[in-house]
C-alpha positions in Angstrom: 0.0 0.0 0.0 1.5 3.3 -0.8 2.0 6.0 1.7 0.1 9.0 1.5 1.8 12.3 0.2 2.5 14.3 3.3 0.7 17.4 3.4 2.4 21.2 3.7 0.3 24.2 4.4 1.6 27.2 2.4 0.8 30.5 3.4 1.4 33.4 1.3 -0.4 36.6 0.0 0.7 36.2 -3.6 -1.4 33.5 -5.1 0.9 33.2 -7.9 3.7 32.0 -5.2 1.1 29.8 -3.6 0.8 28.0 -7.1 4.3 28.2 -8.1 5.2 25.9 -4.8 1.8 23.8 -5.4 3.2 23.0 -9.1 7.5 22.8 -7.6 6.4 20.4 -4.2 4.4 17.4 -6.7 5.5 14.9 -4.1 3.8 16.6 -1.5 0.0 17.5 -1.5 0.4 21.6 -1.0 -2.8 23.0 0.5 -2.8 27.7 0.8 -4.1 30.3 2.2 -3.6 33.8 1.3 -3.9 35.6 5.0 -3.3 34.7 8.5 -6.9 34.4 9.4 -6.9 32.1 6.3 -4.1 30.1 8.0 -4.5 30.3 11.1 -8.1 28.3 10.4 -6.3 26.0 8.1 -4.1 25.1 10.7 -6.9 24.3 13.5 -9.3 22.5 11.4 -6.9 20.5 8.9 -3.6 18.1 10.0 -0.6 18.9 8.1 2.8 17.4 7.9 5.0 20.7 7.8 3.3 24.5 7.5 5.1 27.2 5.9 4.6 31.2 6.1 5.5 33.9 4.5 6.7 36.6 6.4 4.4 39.5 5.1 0.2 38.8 5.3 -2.2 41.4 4.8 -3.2 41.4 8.2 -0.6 40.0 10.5 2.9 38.9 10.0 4.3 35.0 10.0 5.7 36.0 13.3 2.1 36.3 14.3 0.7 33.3 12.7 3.4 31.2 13.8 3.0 31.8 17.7 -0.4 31.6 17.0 0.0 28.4 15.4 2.4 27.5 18.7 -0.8 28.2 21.1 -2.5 24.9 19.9 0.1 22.8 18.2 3.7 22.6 19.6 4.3 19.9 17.8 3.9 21.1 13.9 7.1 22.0 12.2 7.0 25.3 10.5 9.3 27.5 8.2 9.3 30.8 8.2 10.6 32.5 4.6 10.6 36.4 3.4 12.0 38.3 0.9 13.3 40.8 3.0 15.9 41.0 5.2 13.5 42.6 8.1 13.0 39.1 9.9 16.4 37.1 11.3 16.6 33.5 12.0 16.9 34.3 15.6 13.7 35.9 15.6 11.7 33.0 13.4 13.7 30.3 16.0 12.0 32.6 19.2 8.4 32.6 17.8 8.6 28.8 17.3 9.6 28.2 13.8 12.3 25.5 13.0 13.7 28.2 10.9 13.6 30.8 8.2 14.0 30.5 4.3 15.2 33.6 2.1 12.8 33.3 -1.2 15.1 34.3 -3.8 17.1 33.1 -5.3 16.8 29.5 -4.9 13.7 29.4 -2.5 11.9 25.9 -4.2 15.3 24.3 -3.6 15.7 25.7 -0.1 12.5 25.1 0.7 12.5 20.7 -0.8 15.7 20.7 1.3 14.5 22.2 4.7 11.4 20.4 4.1 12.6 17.3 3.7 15.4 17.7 6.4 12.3 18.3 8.8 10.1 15.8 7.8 13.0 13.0 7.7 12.0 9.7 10.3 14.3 10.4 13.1 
């Protein structure tokens, strides 16, 4: 019997990005939302393997979502990622994230790698 695909929530208020990782991640079943609220409801009604944010929502930050994320689920790896240089790994690591991922310029291959390194049977 094959194993199901483990399942990634992608959060990220570009839906062009969202589809870009839906189409890059084909051995993983990539579910998105656009906004935190979006998200954050994902993440309570839905199980997910792995969850990954970007930095900037529309109405919160992946800081946010993450510790909000943290308040039911402790468990739950999640990746932080931005663009910008505004958000440090130390600050992704304190709000409960397993770590941060710069998007450019190799952000799908960053972003297999961490995935896979996270999701790996220990």
């Amino acid at each position: 019997m094959p194993h199901p695909r483990k399942r990634i929530l992608y959060v990220d208020h570009y839906p062009e990005i969202c589809e870009m990782i839906r189409d890059a991640l084909t051995d993983f079943e990539v579910a998105t939302a656009y906004t935190m609220a979006g998200g954050l409801e994902r993440a309570k009604e839905e199980r997910f393997d792995i969850v990954v944010i970007e930095h900037y929502l529309s109405d919160g930050t992946g800081l946010d979502l993450c510790c909000h994320i943290r308040d039911f689920n402790q468990q739950i790896p999640i990746l932080l990622c931005s663009i910008y240089k505004s958000i440090t790994e130390q600050e992704a690591l304190a709000a409960g994230a397993q770590g941060l991922i710069k998007k450019f310029p190799y952000f799908v291959q960053d972003l297999e790698q961490s995935i896979l390194r996270l999701l790996a049977p220990t």
